[in-house]
C-alpha positions as CSV (number, residue, x, y, z in Angstrom):
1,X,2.3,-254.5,-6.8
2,X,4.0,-251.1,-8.1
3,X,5.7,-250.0,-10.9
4,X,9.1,-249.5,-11.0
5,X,11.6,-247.3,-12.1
6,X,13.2,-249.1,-14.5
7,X,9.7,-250.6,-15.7
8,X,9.4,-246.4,-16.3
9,X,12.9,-245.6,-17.7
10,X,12.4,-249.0,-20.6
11,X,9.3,-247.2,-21.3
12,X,10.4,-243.8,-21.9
13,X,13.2,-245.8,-24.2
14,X,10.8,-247.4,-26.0
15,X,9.0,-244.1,-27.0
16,X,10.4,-243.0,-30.2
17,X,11.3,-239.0,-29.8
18,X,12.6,-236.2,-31.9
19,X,15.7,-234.8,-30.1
20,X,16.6,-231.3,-30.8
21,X,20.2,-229.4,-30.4
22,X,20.1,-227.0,-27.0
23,X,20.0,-223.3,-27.6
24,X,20.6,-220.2,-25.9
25,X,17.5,-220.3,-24.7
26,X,18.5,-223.5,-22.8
27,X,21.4,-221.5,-20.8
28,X,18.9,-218.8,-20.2
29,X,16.5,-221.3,-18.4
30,X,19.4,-223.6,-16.1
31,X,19.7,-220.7,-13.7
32,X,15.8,-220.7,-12.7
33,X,15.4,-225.0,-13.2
34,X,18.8,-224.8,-10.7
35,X,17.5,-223.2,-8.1
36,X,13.9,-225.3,-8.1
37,X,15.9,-228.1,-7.7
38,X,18.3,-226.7,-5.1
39,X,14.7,-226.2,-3.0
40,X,13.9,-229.3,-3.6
41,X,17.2,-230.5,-2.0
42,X,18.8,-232.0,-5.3
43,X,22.8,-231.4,-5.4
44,X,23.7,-233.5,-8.5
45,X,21.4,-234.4,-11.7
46,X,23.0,-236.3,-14.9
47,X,23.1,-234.3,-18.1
48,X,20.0,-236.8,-19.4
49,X,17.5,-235.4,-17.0
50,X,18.6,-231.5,-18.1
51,X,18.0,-232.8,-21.5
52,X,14.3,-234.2,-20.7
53,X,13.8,-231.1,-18.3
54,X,14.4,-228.9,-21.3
55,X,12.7,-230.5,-23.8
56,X,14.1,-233.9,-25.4
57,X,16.8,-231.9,-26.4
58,X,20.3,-234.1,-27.2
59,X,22.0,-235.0,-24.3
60,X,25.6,-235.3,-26.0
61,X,25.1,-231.5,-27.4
62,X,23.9,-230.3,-24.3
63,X,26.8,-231.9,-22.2
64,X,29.1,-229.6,-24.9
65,X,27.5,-226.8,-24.8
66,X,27.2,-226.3,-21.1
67,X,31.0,-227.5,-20.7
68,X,32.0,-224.7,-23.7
69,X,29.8,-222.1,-22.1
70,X,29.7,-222.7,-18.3
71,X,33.3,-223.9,-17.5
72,X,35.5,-222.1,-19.6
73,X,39.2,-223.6,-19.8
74,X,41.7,-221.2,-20.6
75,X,45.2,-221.8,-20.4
76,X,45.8,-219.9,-17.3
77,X,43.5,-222.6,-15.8
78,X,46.9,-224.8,-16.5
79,X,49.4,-222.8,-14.5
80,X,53.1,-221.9,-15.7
């Protein structure tokens, strides 16, 4: 019999880690992990896989900081 995934995923949640806050480092890094994905034909990946890609870092502060400093919203975005 195999393992599976979620026999993986309850194992990685059982680990005990030490998250860290994303830096600018982080936003330096997306545009070269992006396009390795993108080869490997992956359109979509959930905010907790960036996090583990980058380093345990926490998911929650890296969801705000890529929607603060990738997808600006400006009023104009609003109309008139």
């Amino acid at each position: 019999m195999g393992a599976t995934e979620l026999k993986a995923e309850r194992t990685k949640a059982a680990k005990s880690r030490r998250h860290q806050p994303p830096s600018t480092d982080t936003l330096v890094a997306l545009p070269k992990w992006e396009q390795a994905a993108r080869r490997r034909g992956i359109d979509f990946v959930t905010y907790r896989r960036l996090a583990e890609a980058f380093g345990q870092i926490e998911v929650a502060a890296l969801r705000r900081l890529l929607i603060t400093r990738m997808l600006p919203v400006t009023p104009a975005c609003f109309g008139k």
